[in-house]
C-alpha positions as CSV (number, residue, x, y, z in Angstrom):
1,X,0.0,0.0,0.0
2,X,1.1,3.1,-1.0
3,X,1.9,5.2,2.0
4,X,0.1,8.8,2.2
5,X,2.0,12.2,1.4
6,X,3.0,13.7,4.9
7,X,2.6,17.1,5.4
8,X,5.1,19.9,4.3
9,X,7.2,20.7,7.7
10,X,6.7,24.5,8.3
11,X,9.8,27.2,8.1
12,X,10.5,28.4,11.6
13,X,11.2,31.9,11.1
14,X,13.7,32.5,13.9
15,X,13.6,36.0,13.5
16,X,10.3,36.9,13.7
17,X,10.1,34.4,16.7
18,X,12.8,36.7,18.4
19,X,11.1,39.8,17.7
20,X,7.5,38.7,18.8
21,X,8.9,37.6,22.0
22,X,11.4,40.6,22.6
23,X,8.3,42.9,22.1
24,X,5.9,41.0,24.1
25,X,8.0,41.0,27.2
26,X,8.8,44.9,26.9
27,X,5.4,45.6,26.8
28,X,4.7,43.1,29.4
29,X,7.8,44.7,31.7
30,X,6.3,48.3,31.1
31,X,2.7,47.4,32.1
32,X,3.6,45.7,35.6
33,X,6.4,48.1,36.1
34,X,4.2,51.1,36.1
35,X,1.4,49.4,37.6
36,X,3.5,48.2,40.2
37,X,5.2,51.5,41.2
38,X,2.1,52.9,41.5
39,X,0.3,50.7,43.6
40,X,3.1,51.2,46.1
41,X,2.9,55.0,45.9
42,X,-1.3,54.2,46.6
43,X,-0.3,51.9,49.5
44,X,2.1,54.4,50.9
45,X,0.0,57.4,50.8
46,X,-3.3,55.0,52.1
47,X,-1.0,54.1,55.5
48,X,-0.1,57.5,56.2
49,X,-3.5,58.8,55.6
50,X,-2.4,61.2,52.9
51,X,-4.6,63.3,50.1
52,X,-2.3,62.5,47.0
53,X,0.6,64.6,46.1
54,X,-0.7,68.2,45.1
55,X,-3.7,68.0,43.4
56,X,-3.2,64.3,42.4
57,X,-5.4,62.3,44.8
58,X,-5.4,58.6,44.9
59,X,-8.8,58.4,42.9
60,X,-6.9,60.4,39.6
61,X,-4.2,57.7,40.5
62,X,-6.3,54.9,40.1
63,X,-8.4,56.3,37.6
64,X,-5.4,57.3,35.3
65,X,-4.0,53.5,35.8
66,X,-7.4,51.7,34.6
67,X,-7.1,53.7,31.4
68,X,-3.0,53.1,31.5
69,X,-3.7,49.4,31.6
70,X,-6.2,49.5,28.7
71,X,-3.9,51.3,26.6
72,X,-1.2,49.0,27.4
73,X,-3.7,45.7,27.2
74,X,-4.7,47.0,23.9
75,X,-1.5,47.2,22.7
76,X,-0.1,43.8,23.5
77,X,-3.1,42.4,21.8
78,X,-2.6,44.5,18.6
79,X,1.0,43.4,18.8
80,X,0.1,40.2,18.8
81,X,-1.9,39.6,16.5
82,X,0.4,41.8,14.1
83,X,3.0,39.4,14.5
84,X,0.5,36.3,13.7
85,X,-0.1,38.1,10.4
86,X,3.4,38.2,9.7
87,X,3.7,34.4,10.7
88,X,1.2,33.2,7.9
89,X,1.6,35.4,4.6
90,X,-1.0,35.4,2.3
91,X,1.3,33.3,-0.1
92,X,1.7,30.1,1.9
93,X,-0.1,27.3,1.4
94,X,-3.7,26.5,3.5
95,X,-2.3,23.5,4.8
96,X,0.6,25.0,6.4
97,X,-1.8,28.3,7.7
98,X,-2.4,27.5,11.7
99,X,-5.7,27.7,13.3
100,X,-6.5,30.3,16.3
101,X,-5.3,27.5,18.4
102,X,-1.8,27.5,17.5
103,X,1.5,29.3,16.1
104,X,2.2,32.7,17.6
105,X,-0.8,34.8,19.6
106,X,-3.1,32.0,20.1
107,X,-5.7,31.8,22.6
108,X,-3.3,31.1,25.3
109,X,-1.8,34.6,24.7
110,X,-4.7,36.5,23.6
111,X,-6.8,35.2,27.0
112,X,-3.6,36.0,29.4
113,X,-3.5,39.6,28.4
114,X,-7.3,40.3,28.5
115,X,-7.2,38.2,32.0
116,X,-4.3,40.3,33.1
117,X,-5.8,43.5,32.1
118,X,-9.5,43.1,33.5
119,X,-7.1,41.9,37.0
120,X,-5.5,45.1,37.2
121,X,-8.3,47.2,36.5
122,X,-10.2,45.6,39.4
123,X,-7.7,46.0,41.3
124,X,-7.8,49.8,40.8
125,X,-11.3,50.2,40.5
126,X,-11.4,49.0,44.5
127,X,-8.8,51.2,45.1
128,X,-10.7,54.6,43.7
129,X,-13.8,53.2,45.7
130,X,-15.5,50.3,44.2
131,X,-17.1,48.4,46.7
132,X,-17.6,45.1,46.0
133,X,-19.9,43.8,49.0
134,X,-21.6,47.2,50.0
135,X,-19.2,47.4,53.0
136,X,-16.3,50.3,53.7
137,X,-13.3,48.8,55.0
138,X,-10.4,50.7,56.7
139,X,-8.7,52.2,54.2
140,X,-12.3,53.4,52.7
141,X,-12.8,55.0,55.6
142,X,-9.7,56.6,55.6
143,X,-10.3,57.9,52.5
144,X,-13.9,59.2,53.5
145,X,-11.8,61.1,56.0
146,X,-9.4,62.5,53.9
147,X,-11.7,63.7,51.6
148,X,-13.7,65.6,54.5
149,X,-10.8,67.5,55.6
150,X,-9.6,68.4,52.3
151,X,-13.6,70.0,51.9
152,X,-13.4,71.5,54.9
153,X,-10.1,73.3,54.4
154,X,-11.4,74.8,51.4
155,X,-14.9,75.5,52.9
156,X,-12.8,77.6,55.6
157,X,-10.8,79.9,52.6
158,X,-14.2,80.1,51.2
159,X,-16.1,81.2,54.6
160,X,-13.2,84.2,55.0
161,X,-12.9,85.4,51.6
162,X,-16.6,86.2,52.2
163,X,-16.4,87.6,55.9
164,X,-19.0,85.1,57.3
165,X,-17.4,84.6,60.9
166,X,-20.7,82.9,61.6
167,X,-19.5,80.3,59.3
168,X,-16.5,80.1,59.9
169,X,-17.0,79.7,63.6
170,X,-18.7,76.8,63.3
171,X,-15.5,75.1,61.9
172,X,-13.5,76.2,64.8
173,X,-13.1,74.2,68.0
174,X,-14.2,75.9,71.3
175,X,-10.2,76.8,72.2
176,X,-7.6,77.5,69.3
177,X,-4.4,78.5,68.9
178,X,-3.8,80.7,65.5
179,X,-0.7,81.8,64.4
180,X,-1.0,84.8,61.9
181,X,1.8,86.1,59.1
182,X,2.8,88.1,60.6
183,X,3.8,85.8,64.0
184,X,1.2,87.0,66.0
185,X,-0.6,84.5,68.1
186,X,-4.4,85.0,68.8
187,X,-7.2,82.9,70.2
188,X,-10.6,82.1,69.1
189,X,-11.8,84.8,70.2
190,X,-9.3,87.3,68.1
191,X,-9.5,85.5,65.4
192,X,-13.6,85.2,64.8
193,X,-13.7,89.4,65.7
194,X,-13.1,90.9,62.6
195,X,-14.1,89.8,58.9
196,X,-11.0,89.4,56.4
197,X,-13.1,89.4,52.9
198,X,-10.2,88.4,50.1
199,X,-9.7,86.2,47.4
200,X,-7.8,83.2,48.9
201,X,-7.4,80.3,46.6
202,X,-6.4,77.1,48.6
203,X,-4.0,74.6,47.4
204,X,-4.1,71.2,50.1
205,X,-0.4,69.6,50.5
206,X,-0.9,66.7,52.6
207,X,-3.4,65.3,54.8
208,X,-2.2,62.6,57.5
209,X,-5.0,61.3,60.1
210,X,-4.2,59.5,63.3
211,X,-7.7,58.8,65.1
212,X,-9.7,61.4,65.9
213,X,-6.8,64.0,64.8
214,X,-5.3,65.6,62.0
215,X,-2.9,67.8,60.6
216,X,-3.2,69.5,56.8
217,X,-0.7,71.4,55.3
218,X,-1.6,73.7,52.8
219,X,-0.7,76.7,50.8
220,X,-3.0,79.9,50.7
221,X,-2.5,82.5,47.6
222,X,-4.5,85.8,47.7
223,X,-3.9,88.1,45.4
224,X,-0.4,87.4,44.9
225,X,0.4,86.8,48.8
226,X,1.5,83.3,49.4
227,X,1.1,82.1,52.7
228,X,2.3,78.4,53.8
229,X,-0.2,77.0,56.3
230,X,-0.2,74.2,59.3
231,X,-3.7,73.1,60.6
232,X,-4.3,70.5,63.5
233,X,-7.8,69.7,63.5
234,X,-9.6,67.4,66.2
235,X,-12.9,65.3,65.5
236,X,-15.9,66.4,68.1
237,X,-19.2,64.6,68.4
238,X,-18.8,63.6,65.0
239,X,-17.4,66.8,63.5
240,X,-13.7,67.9,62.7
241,X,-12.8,70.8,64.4
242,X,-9.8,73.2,63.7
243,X,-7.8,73.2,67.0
244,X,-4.6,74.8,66.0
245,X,-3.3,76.8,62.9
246,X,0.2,78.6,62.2
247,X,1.0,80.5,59.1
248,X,4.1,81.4,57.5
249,X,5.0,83.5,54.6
250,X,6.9,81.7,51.7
């Protein structure tokens, strides 16, 4: 019996093997490499019950890193199957043409980068707030916190630039301790007595809470006159309070 043609081995294209590979790992390297760095600067400012780094909050951080990690997701897979292309030409023969289960990008690649991607972006949707059981945990409490204080700081620039001591009064604690520009140091008392109408525009540094205190550090510009600014607030019956404040001019 005549035995049956076998079928044509296929060329291993080396080179194209090489640069598939070299340009999947890059890509690879970059997405955990960023996404890594920044999940340490999230964990970092979480435990030290920081804001964000000027205006960047941990929110924008995770918000930016979901659309980071679709860009980058997107890319792989676009890579790869650019490279498949280039693995089957148009000019070679069906019977050496591989399926979507084999050769280069097949369904083991294409289903670890779409895994890897919708991972990652779980991961930072939780962080920005996602909750996935309807509870807060710690660090969303913390966060609840945070955001309080950095409202309040700019409810208090927003109460003096319009002279409302009424208001503002109700955001200072019974006793407090305020440092002006100028280094003199007044009470409550001195400080809720006259109205100071401006135009102060506030820009929060850092927030750090430890229990039922804080301190927020903060720069206030109005009309061109920058003043550095160190607030200790304490929470009462619920409430955070502004205990202590010391200004200096930068």
């Amino acid at each position: 019996m005549a035995t049956p043609p076998s079928e044509p081995p296929r060329a291993f294209n080396e080179g194209l093997f090489k640069g598939y590979e070299d340009g999947k790992h890059r890509r690879y390297n970059l997405l955990f490499a960023v996404n890594g760095g920044a999940f340490a600067v999230a964990k970092l400012l979480g435990e030290r019950g920081t804001a964000g780094v000027g205006n960047l909050t941990t929110s924008h951080l995770a918000v930016g890193m979901i659309i980071f990690t679709a860009i980058m997701g997107f890319d792989i897979f676009m890579f790869g199957r650019k490279m498949r292309k280039q693995s089957m030409p148009d000019s070679q023969p069906d019977s050496q043409k591989t399926s979507l289960w084999t050769g280069l990008f097949g369904w083991e690649g294409r289903f670890v980068v779409v895994a890897i991607s919708i991972l990652i972006s779980v991961g930072w949707w939780s962080v920005c707030g996602g909750k996935a059981e309807g509870r807060q945990t710690g660090g969303d409490l913390m966060q609840a916190e945070i955001r309080d204080l950095a409202l309040l700081n700019h409810e208090i620039g927003a109460a003096e630039n319009a002279g409302d001591l009424e208001r503002l009064g109700g955001m200072v604690a019974p006793s407090l301790a305020f440092r002006r520009r100028d280094g003199a140091i007044v009470d409550r008392d001195a400080f809720l007595q006259t109205p100071r109408p401006g135009n102060r525009q506030t820009r929060i540094e850092s927030i750090h809470v430890y229990g039922n205190r804080a301190v927020v550090t903060c720069v206030v510009t109005d009309s061109g006159v920058v003043t550095h600014n160190i607030r200790l607030f304490a929470k009462q019956e619920g409430n955070w309070r502004l205990l202590g404040w010391a200004n200096e001019p930068t």
